[in-house]
C-alpha positions as CSV (number, residue, x, y, z in Angstrom):
1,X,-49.8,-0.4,-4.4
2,X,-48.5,1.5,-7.6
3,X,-45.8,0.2,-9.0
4,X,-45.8,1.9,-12.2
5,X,-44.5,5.4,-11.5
6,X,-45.6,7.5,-14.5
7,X,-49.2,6.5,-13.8
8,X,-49.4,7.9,-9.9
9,X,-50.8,10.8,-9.2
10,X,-50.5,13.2,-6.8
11,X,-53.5,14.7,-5.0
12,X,-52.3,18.3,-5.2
13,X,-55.3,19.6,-2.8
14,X,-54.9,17.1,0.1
15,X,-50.8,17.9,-0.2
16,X,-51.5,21.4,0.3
17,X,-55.1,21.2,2.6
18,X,-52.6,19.2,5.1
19,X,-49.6,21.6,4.9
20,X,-52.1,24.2,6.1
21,X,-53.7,22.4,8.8
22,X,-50.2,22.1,10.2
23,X,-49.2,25.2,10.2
24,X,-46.7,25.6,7.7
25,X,-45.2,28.8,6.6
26,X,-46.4,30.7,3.3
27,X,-43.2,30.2,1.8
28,X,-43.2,26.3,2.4
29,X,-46.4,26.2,1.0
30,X,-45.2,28.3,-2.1
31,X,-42.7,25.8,-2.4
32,X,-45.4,23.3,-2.4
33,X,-47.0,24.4,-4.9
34,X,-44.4,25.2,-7.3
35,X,-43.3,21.2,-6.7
36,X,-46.8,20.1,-7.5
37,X,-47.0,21.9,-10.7
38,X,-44.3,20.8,-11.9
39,X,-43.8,17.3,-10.7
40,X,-46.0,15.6,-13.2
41,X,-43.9,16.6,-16.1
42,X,-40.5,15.9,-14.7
43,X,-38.8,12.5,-15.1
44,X,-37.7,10.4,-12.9
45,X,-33.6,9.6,-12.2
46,X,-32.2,7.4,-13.5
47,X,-29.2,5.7,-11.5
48,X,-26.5,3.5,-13.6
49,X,-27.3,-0.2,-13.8
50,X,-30.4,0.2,-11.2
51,X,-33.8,-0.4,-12.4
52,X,-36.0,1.9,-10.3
53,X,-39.5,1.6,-12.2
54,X,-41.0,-0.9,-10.1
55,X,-39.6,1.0,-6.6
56,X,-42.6,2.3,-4.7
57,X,-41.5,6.5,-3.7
58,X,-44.6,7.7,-4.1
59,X,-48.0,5.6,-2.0
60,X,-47.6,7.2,0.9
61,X,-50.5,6.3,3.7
62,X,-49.4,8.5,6.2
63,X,-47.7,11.9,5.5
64,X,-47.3,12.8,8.9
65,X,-47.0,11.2,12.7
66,X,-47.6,13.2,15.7
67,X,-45.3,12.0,18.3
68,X,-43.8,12.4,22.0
69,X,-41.8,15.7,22.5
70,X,-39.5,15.8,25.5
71,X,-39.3,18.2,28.0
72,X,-35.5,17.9,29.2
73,X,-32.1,15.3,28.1
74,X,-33.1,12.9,31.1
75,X,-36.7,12.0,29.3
76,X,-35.0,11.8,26.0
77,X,-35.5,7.5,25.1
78,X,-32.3,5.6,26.2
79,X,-31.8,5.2,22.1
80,X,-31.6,8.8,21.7
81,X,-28.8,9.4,24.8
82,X,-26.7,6.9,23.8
83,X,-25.8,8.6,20.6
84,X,-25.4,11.4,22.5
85,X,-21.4,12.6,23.4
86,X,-21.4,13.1,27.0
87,X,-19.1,16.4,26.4
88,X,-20.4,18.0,23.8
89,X,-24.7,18.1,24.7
90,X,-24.8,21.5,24.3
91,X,-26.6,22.3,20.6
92,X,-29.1,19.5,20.1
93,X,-32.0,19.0,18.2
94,X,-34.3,15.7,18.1
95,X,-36.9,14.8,15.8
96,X,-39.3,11.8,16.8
97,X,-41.1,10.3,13.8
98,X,-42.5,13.9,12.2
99,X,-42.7,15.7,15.1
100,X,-39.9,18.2,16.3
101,X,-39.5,16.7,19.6
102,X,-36.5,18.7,21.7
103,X,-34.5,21.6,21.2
104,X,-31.1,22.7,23.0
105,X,-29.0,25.2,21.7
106,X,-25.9,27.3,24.1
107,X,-26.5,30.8,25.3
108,X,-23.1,31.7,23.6
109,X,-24.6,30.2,20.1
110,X,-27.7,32.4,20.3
111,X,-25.4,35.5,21.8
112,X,-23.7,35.2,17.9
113,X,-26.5,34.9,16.0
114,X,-26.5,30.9,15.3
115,X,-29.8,29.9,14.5
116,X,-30.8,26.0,15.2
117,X,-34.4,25.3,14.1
118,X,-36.5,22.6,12.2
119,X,-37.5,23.4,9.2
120,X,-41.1,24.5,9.1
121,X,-40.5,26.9,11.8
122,X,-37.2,28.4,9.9
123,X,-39.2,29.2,7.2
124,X,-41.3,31.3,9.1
125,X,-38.8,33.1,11.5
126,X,-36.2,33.5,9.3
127,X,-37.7,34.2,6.0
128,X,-35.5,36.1,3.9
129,X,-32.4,33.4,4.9
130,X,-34.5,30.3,4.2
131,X,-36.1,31.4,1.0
132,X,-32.5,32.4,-0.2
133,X,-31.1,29.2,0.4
134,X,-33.5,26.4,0.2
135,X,-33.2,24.4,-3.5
136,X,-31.7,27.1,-5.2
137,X,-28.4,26.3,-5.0
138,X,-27.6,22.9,-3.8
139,X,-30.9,20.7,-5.3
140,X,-33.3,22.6,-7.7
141,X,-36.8,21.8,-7.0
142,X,-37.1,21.2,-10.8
143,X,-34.1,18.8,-10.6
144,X,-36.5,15.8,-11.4
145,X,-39.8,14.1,-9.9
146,X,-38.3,12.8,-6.6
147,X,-36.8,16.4,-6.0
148,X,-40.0,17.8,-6.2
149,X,-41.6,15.4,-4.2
150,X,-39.3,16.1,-1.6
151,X,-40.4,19.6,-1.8
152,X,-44.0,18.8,-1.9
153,X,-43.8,16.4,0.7
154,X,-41.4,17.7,3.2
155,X,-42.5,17.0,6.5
156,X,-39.3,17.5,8.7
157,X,-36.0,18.4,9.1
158,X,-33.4,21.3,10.3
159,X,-32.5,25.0,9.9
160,X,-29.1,26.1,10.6
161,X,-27.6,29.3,9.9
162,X,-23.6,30.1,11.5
163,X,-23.3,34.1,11.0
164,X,-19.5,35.4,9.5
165,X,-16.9,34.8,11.0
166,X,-18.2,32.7,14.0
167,X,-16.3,29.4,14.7
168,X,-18.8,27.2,16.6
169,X,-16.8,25.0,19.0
170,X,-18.9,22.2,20.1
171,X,-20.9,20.1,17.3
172,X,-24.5,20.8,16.4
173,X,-26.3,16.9,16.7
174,X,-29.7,16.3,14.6
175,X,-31.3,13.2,15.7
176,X,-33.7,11.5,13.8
177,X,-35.7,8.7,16.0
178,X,-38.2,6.7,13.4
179,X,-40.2,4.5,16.1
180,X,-43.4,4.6,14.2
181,X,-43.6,2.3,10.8
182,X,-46.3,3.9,9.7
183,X,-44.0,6.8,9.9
184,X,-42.7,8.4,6.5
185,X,-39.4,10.7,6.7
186,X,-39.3,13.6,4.3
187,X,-36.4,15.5,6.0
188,X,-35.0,18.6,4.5
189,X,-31.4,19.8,6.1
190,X,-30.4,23.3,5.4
191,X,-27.5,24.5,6.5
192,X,-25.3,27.6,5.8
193,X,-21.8,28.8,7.5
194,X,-21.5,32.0,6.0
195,X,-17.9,33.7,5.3
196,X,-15.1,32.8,7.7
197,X,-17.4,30.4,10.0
198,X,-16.9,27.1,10.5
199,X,-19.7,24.5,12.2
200,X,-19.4,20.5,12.8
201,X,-22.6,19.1,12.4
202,X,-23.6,15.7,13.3
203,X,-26.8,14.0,12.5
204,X,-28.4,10.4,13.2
205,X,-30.8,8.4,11.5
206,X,-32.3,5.8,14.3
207,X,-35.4,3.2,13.9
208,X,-36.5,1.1,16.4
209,X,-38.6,-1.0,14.2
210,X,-37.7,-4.1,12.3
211,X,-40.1,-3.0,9.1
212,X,-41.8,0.2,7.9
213,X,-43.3,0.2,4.2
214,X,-43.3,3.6,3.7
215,X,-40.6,6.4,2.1
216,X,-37.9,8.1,3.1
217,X,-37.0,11.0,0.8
218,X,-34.1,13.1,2.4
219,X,-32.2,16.0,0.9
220,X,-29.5,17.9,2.8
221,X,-28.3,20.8,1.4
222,X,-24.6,22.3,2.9
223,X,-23.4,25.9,1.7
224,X,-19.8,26.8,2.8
225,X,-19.1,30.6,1.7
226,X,-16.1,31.9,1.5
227,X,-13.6,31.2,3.6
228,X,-15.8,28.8,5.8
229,X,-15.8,25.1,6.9
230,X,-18.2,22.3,7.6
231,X,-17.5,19.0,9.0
232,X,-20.8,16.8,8.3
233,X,-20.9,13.5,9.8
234,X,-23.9,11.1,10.1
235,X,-25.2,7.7,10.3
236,X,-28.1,6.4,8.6
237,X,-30.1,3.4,10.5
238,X,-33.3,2.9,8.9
239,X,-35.3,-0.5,8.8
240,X,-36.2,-3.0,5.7
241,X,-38.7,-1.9,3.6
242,X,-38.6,1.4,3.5
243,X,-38.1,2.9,0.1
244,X,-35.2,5.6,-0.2
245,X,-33.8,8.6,-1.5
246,X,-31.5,10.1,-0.1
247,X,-29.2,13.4,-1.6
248,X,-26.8,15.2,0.1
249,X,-25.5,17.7,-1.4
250,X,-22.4,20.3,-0.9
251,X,-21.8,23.7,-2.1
252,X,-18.2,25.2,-1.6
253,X,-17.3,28.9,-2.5
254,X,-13.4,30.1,-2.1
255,X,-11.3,28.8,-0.1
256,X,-14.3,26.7,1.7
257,X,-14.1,23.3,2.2
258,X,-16.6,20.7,2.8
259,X,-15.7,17.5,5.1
260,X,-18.0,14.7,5.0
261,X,-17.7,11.4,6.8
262,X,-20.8,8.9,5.9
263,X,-22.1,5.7,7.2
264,X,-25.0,4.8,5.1
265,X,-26.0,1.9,7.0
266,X,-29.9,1.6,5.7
267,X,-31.3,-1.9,5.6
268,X,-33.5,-0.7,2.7
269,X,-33.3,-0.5,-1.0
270,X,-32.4,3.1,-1.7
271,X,-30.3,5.6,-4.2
272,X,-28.2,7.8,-2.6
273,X,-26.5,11.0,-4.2
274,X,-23.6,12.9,-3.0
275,X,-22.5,15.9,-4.6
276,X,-20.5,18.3,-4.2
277,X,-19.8,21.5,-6.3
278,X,-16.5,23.4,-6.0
279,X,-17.7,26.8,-7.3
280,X,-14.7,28.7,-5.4
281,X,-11.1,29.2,-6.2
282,X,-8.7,27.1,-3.8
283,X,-12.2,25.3,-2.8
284,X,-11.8,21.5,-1.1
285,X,-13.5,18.4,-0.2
286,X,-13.3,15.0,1.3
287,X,-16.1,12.7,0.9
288,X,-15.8,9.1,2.9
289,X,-18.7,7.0,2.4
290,X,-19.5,3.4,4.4
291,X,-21.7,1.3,3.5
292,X,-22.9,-2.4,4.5
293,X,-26.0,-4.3,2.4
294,X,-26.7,-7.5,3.8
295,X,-30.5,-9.5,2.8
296,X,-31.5,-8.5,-0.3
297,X,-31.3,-4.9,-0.8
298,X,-30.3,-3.1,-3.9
299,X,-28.3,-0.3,-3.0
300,X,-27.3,2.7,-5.9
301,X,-24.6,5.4,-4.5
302,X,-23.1,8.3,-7.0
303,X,-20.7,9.9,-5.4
304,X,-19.8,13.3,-7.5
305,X,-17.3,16.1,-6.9
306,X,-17.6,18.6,-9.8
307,X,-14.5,21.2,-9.7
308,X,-15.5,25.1,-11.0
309,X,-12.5,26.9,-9.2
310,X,-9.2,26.9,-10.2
311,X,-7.1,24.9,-7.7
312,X,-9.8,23.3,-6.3
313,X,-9.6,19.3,-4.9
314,X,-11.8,17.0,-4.3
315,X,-11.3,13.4,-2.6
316,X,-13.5,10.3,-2.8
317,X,-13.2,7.3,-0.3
318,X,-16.2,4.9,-0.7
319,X,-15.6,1.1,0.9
320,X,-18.3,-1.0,1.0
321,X,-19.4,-4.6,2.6
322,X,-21.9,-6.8,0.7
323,X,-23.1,-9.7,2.7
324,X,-26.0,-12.4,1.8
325,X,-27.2,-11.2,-1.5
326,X,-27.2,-7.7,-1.3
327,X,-26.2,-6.1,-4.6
328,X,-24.5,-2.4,-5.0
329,X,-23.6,-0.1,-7.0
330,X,-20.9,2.4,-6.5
331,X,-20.4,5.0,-9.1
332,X,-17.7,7.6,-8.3
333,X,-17.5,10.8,-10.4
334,X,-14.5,13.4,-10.8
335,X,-15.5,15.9,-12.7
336,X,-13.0,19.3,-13.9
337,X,-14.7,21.5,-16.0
338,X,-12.8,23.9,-18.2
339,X,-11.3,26.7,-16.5
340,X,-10.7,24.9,-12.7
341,X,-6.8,24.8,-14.0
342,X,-4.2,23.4,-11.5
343,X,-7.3,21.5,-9.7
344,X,-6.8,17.9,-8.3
345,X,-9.3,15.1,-8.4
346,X,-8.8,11.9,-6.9
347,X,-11.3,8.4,-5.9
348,X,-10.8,5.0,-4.6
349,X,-13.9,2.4,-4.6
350,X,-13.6,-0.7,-2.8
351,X,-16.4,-3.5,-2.1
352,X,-15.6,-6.5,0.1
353,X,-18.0,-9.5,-0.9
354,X,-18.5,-11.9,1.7
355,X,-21.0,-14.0,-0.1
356,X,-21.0,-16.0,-3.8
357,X,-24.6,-14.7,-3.8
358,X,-23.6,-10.9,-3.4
359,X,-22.4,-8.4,-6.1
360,X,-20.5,-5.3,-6.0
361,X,-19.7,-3.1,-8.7
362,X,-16.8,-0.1,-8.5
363,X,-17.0,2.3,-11.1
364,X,-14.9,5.2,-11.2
365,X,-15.1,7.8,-13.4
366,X,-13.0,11.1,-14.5
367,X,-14.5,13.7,-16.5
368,X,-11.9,16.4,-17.5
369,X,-12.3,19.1,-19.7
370,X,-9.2,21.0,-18.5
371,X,-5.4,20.6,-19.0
372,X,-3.6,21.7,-16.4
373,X,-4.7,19.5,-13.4
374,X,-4.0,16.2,-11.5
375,X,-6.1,12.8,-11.3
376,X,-6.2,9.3,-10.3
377,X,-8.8,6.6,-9.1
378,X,-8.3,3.4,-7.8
379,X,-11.4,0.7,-7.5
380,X,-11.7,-3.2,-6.5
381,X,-14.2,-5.3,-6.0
382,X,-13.1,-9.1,-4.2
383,X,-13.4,-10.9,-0.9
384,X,-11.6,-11.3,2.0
385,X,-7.9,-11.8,1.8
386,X,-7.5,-15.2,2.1
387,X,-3.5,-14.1,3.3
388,X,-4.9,-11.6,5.7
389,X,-7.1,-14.6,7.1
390,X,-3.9,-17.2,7.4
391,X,-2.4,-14.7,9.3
392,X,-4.5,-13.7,12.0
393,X,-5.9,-17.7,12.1
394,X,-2.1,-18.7,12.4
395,X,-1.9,-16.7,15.4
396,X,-4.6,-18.7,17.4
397,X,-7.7,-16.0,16.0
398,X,-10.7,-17.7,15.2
399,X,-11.9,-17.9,11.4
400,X,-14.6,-15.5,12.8
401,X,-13.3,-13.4,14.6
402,X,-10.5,-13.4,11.8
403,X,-13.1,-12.1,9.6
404,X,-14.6,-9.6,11.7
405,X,-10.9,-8.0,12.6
406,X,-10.4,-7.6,8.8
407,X,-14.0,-6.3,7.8
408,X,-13.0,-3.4,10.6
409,X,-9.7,-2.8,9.2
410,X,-11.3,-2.3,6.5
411,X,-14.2,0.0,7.1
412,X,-12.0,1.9,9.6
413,X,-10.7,5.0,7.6
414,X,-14.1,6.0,7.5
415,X,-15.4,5.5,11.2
416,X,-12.3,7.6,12.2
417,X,-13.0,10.5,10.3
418,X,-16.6,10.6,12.3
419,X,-16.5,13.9,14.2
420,X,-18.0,12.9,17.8
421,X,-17.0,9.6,19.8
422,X,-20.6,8.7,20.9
423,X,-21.0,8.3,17.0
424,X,-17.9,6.6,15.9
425,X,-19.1,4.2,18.5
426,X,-22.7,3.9,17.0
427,X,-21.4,3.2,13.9
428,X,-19.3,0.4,15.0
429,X,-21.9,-1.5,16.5
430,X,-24.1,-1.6,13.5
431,X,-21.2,-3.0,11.7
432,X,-21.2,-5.2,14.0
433,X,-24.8,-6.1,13.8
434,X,-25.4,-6.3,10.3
435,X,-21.8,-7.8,8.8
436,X,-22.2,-10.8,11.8
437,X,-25.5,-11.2,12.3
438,X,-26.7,-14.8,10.7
């Protein structure tokens, strides 16, 4: 297995030789290539106070898994339904392992001129939009090497496209189901709500299996033009072992804003980037992040919200739960560059530790090159109140039940802000599972 990263190679040949075989688009595989020529001169990221040299992103067995594809929502696996809202089944798209396996969009979407599709096919229906879009203005291909081994790599993911001026009603749901653990995930999300549209977009990372040692690499790019709004909420549920990066990243033009709500609940070791650029005057965004690292994982989140237009706010909610001896980082970033006068940036960080053995570090950070604005953090790291305990103990509640209660409370701002109930629910239950399993 390499371990040393600057010494892996990349067979450029098979990469491509494989992309062809299935299929893929001329401008994927121009994209392909362009990764592949550069990759080998392009460092590597470096994440604050992780050591990633000896992380494995790059042997990768088996690129692609053909899997089941479903004919209709009863054959869907009992997995898949259950994060499925009972109200709102009407725009749906799943992907099993790398294979896109069901597709449901509404008459009414496709009478506006929505456009739901994986990737791969996008690329080749809807040329021009894709090839506008795709790493140029969220996550450059060039960014650094596990950028353009996202690019090179890519191997699933989702299209869409919300026309001016068209406010979709009922959420679009990606769901991801990894069953396979020989099963990589190289998922690229595109989407883009032109001016005066707004979309909520939901998407679910699911495994089934307890250990997988291959990659995930996943970059999700979200342009709101002017005027427009996205609501992006997702849970992330992958097994141990994998090896992860994972960047989502936001692009807000005038009076656009950009609502995420986060629950990175990954039993890997993985780096995780969330940014958000407000390039628009009177531009906003809210991003709430959850997180719980139990066992030993090593987790590295930078949460960024750089302001370019005047007015423009940004909001940063990131609580955490470290169990075991699970170690995390959590570096949030405010950043107002001169000229985004009047703009308002604000952050709180909090990690719960409820182990001696587990470590949590809150680091928030304010960059401002600008005079005339407002900003404010807030960060701690600690353990359970022991007060909040008495309390709830005092009132005949066991010690852990107690604890449970207050780890809730405590993760709760986040959950709420989860756009569909089938979800919220979801992501209760895995805190469930990880903060009380033994």
């Amino acid at each position: 297995m390499a371990t040393d990263l600057n010494e892996y190679v990349i067979n450029a040949d098979e990469v491509l030789s494989r992309a062809k075989e299935r299929g893929e688009s001329e401008l994927l595989i121009s994209k392909k290539k362009e990764a592949l020529d550069k990759i080998e001169t392009l460092e590597m990221p470096k994440p604050d106070k992780t050591k990633i040299n000896r992380w494995d992103f790059f042997t990768n067995s088996k690129p692609v898994v053909d899997s089941d594809v479903y004919g209709s929502l009863e054959e869907l696996p009992e997995s898949v339904k259950n994060l499925l809202d009972k109200e709102h089944t009407k725009n749906i798209y799943v992907q099993h392992n790398n294979t896109p396996a069901y597709l449901q969009v509404s008459d009414e979407l496709l009478d506006q001129g929505v456009i739901v599709e994986n990737i791969i096919e996008a690329s080749e229906n809807h040329r021009e939009l894709v090839e506008k879009y795709f790493m140029t203005e969220g996550v450059k291909i060039d960014e650094h090497k596990l950028a353009a081994y996202h690019a090179a790599m890519l191997n699933g993911g989702l299209f869409v496209y919300i026309p001016k001026n068209v406010q979709v009603k009922d959420p679009v749901q990606m769901v991801v189901l990894h069953d396979d653990e020989s099963a990589s995930l190289f998922n690229h999300v595109l989407i883009v709500a032109d001016e005066g549209s707004e979309l909520t977009y939901v998407e679910n990372y699911l495994s089934t299996v307890e250990h997988s040692n291959e990659q995930f690499n996943i970059i999700s790019e979200v342009i709101a033009k002017d005027n427009a709004k996205i609501t992006y909420g997702a849970v992330d549920f992958l097994p141990e072992g994998f090896t992860g990066y994972n960047n989502r990243r936001g692009v807000a033009g005038r009076d656009a804003y950009i609502d995420w709500a986060l629950g990175q609940m990954n039993d890997s070791n993985v780096i995780i980037d969330n940014t958000t650029y407000l390039m628009g005057d009177n531009s906003k965004s809210d991003l709430k992040t959850v997180v719980v690292g139990r066992g030993e994982q090593i987790l590295n989140f930078t949460s960024q919200i750089i302001h370019y237009g005047k007015d423009s706010e940004g909001h940063i909610l990131k609580h955490g739960v470290m169990k075991d001896s699970a170690t995390s980082i959590f570096n949030g970033i405010g950043y107002i560059k001169h000229g985004a006068s009047r703009s308002d940036a604000q952050q709180e960080s909090r990690v719960l530790m409820l182990s001696e053995r587990a470590r949590g570090d809150a680091n928030p950070i304010l960059l401002i090159d600008e005079d005339d604005v407002t900003a404010g953090h807030a960060a701690s790291v600690g353990r359970v109140d022991p007060l909040q305990m008495f309390y709830l103990m005092s009132r005949g509640i066991s010690r852990r039940e107690a604890e449970r209660l207050v780890i809730h409370g405590f993760l709760d701002p986040v959950v709420r802000a989860l756009p569909i109930e089938s979800v919220k629910n979801q992501l209760r239950d895995v805190i469930e599972l990880k903060v009380l399993s033994k």
